[in-house]
CHARMM-style PDB file with segment names, atoms N, HN, CA, C and O in Angstrom:
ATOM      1  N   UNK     1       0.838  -1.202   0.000  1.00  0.00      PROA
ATOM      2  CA  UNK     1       0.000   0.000   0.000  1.00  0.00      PROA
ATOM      3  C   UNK     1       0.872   1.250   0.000  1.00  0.00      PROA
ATOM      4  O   UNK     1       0.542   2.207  -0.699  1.00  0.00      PROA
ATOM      5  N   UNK     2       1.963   1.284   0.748  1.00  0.00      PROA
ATOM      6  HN  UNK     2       2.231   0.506   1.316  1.00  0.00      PROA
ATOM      7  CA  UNK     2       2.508   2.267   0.965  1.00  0.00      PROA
ATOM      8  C   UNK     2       3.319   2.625  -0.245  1.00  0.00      PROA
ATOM      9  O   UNK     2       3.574   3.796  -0.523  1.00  0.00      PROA
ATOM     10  N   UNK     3       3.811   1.379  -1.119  1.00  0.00      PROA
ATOM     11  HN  UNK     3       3.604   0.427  -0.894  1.00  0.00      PROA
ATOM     12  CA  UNK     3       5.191   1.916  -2.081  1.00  0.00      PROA
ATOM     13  C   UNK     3       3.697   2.206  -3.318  1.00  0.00      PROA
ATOM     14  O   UNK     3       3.821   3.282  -3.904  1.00  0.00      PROA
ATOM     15  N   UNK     4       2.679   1.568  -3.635  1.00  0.00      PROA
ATOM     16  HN  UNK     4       2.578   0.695  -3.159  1.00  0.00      PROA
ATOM     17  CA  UNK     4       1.387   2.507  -4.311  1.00  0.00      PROA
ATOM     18  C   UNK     4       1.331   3.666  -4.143  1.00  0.00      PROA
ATOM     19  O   UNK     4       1.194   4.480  -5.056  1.00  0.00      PROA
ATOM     20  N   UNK     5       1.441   3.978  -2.770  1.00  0.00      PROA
ATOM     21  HN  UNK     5       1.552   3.316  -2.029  1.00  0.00      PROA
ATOM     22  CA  UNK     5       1.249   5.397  -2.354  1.00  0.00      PROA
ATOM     23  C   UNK     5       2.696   6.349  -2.873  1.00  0.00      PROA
ATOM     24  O   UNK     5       2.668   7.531  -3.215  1.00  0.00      PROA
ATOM     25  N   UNK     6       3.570   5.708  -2.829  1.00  0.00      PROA
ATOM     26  HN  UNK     6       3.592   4.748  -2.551  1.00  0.00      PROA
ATOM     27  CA  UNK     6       4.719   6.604  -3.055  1.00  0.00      PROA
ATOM     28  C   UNK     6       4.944   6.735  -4.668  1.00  0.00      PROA
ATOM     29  O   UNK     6       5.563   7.709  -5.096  1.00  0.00      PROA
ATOM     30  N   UNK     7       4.529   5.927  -5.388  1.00  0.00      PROA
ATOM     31  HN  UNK     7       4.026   5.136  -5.040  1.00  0.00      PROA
ATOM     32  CA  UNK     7       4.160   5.471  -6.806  1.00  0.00      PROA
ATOM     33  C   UNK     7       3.509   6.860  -7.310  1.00  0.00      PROA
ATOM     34  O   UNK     7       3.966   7.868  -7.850  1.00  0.00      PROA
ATOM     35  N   UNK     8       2.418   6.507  -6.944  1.00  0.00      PROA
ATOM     36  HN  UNK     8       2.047   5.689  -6.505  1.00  0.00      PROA
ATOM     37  CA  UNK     8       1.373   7.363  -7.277  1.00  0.00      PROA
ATOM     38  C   UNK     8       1.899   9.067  -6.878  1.00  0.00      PROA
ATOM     39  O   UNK     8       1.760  10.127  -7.488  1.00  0.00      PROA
ATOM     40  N   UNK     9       2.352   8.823  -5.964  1.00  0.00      PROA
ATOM     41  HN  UNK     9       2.465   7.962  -5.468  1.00  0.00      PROA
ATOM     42  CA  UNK     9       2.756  10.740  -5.481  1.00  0.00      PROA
ATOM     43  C   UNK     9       4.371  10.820  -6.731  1.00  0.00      PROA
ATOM     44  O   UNK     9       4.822  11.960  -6.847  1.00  0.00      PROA
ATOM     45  N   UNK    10       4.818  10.152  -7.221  1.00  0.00      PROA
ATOM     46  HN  UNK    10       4.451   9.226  -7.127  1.00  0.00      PROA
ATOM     47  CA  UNK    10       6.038  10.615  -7.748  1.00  0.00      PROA
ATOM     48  C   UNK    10       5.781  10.909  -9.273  1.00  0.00      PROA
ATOM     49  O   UNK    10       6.552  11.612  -9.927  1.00  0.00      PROA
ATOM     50  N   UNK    11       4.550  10.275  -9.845  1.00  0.00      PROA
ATOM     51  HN  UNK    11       3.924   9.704  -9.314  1.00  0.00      PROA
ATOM     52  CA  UNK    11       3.774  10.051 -10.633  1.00  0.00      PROA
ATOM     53  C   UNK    11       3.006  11.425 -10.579  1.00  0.00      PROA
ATOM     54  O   UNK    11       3.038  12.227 -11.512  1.00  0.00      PROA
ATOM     55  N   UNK    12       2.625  11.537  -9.936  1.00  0.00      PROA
ATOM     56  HN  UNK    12       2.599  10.885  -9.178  1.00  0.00      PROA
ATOM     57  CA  UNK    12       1.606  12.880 -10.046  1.00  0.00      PROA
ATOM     58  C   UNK    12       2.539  13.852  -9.962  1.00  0.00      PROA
ATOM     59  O   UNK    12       2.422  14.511 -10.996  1.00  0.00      PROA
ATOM     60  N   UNK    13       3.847  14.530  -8.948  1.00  0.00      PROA
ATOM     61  HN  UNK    13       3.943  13.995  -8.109  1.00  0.00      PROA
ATOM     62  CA  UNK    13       4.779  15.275  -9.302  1.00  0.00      PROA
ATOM     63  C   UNK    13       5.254  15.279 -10.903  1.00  0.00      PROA
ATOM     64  O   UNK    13       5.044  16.336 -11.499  1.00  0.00      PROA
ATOM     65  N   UNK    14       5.842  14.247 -11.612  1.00  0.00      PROA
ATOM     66  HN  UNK    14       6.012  13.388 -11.128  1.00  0.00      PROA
ATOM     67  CA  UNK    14       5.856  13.734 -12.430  1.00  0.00      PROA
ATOM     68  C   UNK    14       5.702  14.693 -13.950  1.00  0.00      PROA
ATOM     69  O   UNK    14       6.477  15.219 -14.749  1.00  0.00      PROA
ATOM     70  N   UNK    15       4.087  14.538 -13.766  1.00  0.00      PROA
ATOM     71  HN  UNK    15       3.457  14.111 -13.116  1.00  0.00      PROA
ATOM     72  CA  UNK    15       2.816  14.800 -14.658  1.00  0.00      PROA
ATOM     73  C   UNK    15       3.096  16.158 -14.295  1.00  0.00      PROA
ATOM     74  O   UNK    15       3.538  16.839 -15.220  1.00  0.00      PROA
ATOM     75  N   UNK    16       2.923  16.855 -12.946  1.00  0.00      PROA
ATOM     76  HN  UNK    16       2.564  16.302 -12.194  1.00  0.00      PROA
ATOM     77  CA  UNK    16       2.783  18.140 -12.612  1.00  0.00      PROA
ATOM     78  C   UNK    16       4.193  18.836 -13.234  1.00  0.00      PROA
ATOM     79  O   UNK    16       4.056  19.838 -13.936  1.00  0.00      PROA
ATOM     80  N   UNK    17       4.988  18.526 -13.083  1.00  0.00      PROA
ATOM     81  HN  UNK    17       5.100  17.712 -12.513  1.00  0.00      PROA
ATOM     82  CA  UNK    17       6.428  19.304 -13.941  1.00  0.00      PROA
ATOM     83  C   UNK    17       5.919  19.149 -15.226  1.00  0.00      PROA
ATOM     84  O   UNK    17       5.893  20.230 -15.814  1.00  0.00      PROA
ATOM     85  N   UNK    18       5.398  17.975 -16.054  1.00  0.00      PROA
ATOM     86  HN  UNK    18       5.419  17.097 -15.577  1.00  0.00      PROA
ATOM     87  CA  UNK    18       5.621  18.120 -17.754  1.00  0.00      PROA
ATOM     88  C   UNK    18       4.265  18.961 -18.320  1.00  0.00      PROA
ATOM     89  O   UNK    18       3.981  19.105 -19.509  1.00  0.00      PROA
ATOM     90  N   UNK    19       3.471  19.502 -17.117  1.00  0.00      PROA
ATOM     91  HN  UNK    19       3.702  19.386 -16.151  1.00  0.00      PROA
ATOM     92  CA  UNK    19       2.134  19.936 -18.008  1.00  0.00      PROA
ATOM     93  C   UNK    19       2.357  21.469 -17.287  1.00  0.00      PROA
ATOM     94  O   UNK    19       1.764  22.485 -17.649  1.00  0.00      PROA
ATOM     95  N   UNK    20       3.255  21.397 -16.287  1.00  0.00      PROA
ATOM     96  HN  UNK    20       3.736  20.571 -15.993  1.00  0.00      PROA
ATOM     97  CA  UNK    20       3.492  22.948 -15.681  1.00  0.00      PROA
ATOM     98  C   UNK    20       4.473  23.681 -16.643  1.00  0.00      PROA
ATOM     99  O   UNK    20       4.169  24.833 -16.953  1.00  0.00      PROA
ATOM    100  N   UNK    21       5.812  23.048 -17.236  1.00  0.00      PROA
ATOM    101  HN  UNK    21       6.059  22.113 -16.984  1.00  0.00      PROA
ATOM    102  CA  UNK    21       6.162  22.758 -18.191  1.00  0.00      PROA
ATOM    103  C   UNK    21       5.594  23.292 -20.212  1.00  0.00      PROA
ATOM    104  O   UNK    21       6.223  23.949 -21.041  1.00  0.00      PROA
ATOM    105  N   UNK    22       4.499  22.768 -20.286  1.00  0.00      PROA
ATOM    106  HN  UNK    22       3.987  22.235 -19.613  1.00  0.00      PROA
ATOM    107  CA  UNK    22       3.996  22.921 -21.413  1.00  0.00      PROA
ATOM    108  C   UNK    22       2.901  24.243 -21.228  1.00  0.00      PROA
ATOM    109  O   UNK    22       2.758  24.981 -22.202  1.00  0.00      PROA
ATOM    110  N   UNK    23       2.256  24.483 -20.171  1.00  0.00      PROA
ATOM    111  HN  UNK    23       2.371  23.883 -19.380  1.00  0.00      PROA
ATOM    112  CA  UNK    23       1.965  25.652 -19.698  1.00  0.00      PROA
ATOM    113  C   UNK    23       2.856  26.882 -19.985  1.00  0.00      PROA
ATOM    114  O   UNK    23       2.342  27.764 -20.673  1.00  0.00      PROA
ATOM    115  N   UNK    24       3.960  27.039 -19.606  1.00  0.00      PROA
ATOM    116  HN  UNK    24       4.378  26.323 -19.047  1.00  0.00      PROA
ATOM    117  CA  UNK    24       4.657  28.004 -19.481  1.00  0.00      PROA
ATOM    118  C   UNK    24       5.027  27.920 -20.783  1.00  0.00      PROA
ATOM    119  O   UNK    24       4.736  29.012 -21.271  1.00  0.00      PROA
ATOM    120  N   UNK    25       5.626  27.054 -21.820  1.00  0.00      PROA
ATOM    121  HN  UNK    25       5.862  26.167 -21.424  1.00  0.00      PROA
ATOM    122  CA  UNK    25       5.918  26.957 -23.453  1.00  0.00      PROA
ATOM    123  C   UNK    25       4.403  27.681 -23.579  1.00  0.00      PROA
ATOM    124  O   UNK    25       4.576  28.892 -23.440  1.00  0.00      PROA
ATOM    125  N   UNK    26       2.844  27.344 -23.813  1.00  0.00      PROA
ATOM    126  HN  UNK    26       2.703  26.361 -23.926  1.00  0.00      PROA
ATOM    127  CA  UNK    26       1.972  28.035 -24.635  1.00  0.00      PROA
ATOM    128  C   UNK    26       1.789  29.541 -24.448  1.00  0.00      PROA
ATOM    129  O   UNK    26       1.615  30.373 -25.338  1.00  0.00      PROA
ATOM    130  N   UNK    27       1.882  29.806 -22.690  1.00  0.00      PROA
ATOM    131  HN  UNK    27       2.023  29.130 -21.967  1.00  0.00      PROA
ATOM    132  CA  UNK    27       1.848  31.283 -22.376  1.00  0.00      PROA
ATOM    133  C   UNK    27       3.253  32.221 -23.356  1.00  0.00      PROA
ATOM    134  O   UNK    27       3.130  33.160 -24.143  1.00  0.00      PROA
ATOM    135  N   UNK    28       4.326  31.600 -22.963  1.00  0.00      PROA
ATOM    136  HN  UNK    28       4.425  30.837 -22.324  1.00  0.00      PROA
ATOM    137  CA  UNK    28       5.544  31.803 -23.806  1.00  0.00      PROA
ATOM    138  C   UNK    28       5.360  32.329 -24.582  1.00  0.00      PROA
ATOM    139  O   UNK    28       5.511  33.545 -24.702  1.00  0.00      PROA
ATOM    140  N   UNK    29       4.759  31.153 -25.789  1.00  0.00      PROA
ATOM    141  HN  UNK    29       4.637  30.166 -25.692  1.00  0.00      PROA
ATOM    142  CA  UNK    29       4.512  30.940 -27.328  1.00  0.00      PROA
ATOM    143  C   UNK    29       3.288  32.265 -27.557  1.00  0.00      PROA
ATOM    144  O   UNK    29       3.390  32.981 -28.553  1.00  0.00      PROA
ATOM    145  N   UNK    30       2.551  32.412 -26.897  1.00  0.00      PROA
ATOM    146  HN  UNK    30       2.467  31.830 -26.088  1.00  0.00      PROA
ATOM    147  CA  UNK    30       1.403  33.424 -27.150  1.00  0.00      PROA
ATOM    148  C   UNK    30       2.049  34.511 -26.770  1.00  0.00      PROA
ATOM    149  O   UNK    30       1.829  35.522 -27.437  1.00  0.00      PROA
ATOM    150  N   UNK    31       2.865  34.594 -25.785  1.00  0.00      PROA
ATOM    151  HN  UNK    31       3.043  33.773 -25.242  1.00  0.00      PROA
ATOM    152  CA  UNK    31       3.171  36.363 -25.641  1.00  0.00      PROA
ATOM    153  C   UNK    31       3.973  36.178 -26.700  1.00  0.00      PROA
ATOM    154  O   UNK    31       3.461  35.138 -27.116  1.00  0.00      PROA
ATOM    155  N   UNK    32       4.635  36.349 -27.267  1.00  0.00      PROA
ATOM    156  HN  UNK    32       5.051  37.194 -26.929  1.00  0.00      PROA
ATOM    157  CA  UNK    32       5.838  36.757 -28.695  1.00  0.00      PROA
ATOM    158  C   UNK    32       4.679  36.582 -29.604  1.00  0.00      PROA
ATOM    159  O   UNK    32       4.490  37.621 -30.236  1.00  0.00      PROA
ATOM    160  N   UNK    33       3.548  35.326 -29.998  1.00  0.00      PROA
ATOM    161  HN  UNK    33       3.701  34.482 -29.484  1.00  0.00      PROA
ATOM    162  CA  UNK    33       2.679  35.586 -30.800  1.00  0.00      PROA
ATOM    163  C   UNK    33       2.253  37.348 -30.876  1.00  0.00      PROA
ATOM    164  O   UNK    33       2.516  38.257 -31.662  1.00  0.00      PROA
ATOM    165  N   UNK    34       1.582  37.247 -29.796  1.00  0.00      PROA
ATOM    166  HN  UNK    34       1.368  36.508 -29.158  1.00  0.00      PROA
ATOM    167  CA  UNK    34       0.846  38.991 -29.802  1.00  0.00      PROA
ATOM    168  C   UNK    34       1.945  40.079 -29.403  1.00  0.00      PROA
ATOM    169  O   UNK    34       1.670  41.261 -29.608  1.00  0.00      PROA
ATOM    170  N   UNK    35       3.008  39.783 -28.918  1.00  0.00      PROA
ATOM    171  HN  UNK    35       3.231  38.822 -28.751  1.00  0.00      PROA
ATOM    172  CA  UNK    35       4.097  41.160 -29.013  1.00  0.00      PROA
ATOM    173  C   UNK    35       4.670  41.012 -30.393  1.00  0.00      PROA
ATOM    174  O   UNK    35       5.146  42.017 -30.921  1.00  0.00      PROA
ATOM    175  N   UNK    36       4.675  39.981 -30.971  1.00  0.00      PROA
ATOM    176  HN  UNK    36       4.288  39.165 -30.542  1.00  0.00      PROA
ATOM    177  CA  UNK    36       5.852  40.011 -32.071  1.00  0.00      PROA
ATOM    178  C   UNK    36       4.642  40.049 -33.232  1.00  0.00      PROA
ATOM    179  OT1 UNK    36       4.934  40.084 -34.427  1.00  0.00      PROA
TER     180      UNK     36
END
């Protein structure tokens, strides 16, 4: 139960860097869109 549990939390950090990640690339990508 417990190494599930630790699974799952390293997993969700994980996910949270590559979509926090692709967040910051579209905001990025849109400001130079509309400044540039």
């Amino acid at each position: 139960m417990l190494e599930a549990f630790v699974f799952a939390t390293i997993l969700c950090g994980f996910f949270g860097i590559i979509f926090k990640k692709n967040l910051l690339m579209k905001i990025v990508s849109m400001d130079v869109m509309s400044t540039g």
